[in-house]
Structure formats: C-alpha cells, structure tokens
N, C-alpha and C positions, 0 to 999 in steps of 0.2 A: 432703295433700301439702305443702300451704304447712309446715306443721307444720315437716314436715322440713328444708325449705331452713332456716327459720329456726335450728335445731338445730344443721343441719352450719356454717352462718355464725358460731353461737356457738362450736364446738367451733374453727374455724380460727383465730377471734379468738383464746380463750383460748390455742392451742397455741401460738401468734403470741408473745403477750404471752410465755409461758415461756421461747421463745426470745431475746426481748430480756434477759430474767433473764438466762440462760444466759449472754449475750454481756456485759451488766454484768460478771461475777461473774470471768470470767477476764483482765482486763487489770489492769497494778498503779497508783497511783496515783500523782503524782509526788513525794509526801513517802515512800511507802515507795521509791522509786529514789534518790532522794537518798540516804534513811537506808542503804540499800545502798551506795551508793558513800561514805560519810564512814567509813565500819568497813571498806571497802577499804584506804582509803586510811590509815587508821590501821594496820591490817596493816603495809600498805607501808612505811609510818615506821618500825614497830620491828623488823623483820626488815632490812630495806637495811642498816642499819650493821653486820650480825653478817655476812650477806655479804660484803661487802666488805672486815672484815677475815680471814674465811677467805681470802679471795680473795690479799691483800696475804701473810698468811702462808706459802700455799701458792706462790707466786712467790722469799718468799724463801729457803725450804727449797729450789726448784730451785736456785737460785744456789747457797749451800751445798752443795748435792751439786756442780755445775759446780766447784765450788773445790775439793772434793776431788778428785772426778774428774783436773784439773790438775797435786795434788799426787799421786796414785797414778802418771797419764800421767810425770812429771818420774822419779820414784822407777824404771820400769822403762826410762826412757831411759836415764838414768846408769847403769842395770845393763850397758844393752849394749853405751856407747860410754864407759864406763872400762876396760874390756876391753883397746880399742886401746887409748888415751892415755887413763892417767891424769890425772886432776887435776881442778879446780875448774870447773863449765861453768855458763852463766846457759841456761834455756829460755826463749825467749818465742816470742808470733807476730809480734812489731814485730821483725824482723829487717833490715830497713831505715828509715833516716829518713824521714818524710811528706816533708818537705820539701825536702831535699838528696837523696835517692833513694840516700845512702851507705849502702851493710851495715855492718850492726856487728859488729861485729871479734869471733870466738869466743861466738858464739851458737848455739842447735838450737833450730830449729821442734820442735813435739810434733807435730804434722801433727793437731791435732784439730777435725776437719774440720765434727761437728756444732752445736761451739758458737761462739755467737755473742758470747765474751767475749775480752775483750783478756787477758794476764800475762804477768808474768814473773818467774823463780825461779830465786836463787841457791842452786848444790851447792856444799858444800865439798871439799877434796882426799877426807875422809872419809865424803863421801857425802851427809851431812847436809842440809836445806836450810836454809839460814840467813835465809833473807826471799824472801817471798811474799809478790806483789799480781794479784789477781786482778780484773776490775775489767769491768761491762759494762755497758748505757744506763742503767739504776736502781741496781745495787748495787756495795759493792765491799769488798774484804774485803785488809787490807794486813799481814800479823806478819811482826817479823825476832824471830830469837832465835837466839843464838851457842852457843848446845847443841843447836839441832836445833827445827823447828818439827814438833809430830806433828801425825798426820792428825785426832786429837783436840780440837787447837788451834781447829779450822776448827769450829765450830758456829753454829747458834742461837742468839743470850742470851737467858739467864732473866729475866726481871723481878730476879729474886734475887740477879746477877749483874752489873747492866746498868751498874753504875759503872767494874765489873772490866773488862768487854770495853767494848772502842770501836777494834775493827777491821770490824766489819759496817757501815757507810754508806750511806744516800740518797745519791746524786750529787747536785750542786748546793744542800747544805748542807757541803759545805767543799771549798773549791777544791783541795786538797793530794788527794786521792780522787779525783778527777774524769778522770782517766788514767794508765794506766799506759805508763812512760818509760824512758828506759836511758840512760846517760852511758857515755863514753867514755876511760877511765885510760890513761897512757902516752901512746906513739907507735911507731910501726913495726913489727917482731916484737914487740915487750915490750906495744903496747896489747891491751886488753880491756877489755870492756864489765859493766858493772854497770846492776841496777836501782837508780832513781831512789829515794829514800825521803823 
C-alpha cells in the first residue's frame, strides 16, 4: 500500500507540473505586446491621413451641393415672384443689417430653413443670375458673371483645373470670403440692395 500513495503522489506532482506548462504557455510576453502595438500604431499613421482627407472632401461636396441647392432655391423663386413684378431681385437670408437692425431695401428670403449657410444672389431683369456668394463656417463659394452664372459653375476643382477656379474657399485664408454682405444703392423708392463683391 505505501507503494501506492507513493505513486498517486508522483502522478499529482507530475500532473501539477503540466499544469504550470499549461499556464506558462498562454500568456504573451512583453516584447510581443509591444511588437503588437508599434504595427498598431504604424497602421494608424498611414491610414489617419487618407481619412481625413475623405473626411474633408466629403464635407466639401455637401457645401457644393448647399450652393446649388441656393442657386436651384433662387432659380424657382424668381419664377414665382416675377409673375407679380417683374424685374431684377437679390435673394438672401441677411435680410436685415446685424448691426443697425435696418431691412434691406428689395430683398427675398429663400426661406431655406435647413441650411446652415449664409448667400446672396443677384437676378437680372432676364432671370439670369449674375453673382452668387454662398458662404458658411468653412466654405465659401463667390461667381459673378454677366451672362448668367449656371448651375454648372458651382463645382468641385479638379487638381487639373485648380488655377482656373478660385471661387471655392477655406474661411479665414482671405478676408474678402469670409462673409457674405449687401450694400445699399440709391435712396428712398429708387434704393436697392446689391451683394457685396
């Protein structure tokens, strides 16, 4: 009978021992966590910059759209209130001065309620828009042109392009973009209000 105890004692030890293996064998050591987190983290370097400029791009394709949207909103305004009176109308939403709290003289809201950009867009007698600024915390997008600004105009630049266009703007790389404005021509029935250029 000693025999046996001695036996089962051997058989605990050994099973013993396997299990410390066991337990070695699953933890990682601290140069493979490290070596895990420096290939993390190199991941992270070259992928962040491609994000973010999806990120930037897709920001300013809304705006883009927002500036068309403005000039389609202007384009079905004037359909309906040359009707009554004809003639030449500016659209904006600065319909009064910040400052002096004065309305400007022959103006129409577009009533476009979910965006959150500033413009303003002159029609001519012929319907035409002759100059468009459209303008909001980051972008801003300013054309006049005396035969008509199309809805065309309003894009994207191409890399291929980007000397031709320089109406798309960062705010706060040129003060002249940085709001859109309206002055006031005349006095009494004869004023009207233009945008600022």
């Amino acid at each position: 009978m000693v025999r046996r105890d001695i036996s089962s004692k051997y058989i605990l030890k050994r099973r013993g021992d396997l299990e410390m293996k066991k337990m070695n064998k699953k933890g990682f050591t601290l140069v493979e966590l490290l070596a895990v987190i420096a290939i993390l983290a190199i991941l992270i370097l070259l992928v962040t910059p491609n994000i973010l400029k999806m990120f930037n791009e897709g920001k300013e394709s809304i705006f883009v759209q927002q500036a068309q949207r403005v000039m389609d909103a202007s384009n079905n305004k004037y359909m309906s209130v040359s009707l009554k009176s004809p003639g030449a109308y500016v659209f904006t939403n600065k319909v009064q001065d910040d400052e002096s709290k004065t309305s400007y003289p022959k103006t129409t809201n577009l009533n476009l309620t979910s965006n959150a950009i500033d413009y303003c867009v002159e029609m001519n007698n012929e319907g035409n828009i002759t100059f468009i600024h459209v303008s909001d915390a980051t972008y801003s997008i300013k054309i006049a042109n005396d035969k008509g600004v199309k809805l065309d105009d309003i894009s994207k630049p191409n890399e291929s392009d980007a000397n031709k266009y320089k109406e798309l703007k960062t705010n706060g790389t040129d003060a002249d973009y940085a709001a859109v404005g309206l002055t006031i021509e005349g006095s009494g029935d004869t004023a009207k209000s233009k945008c600022n250029r």
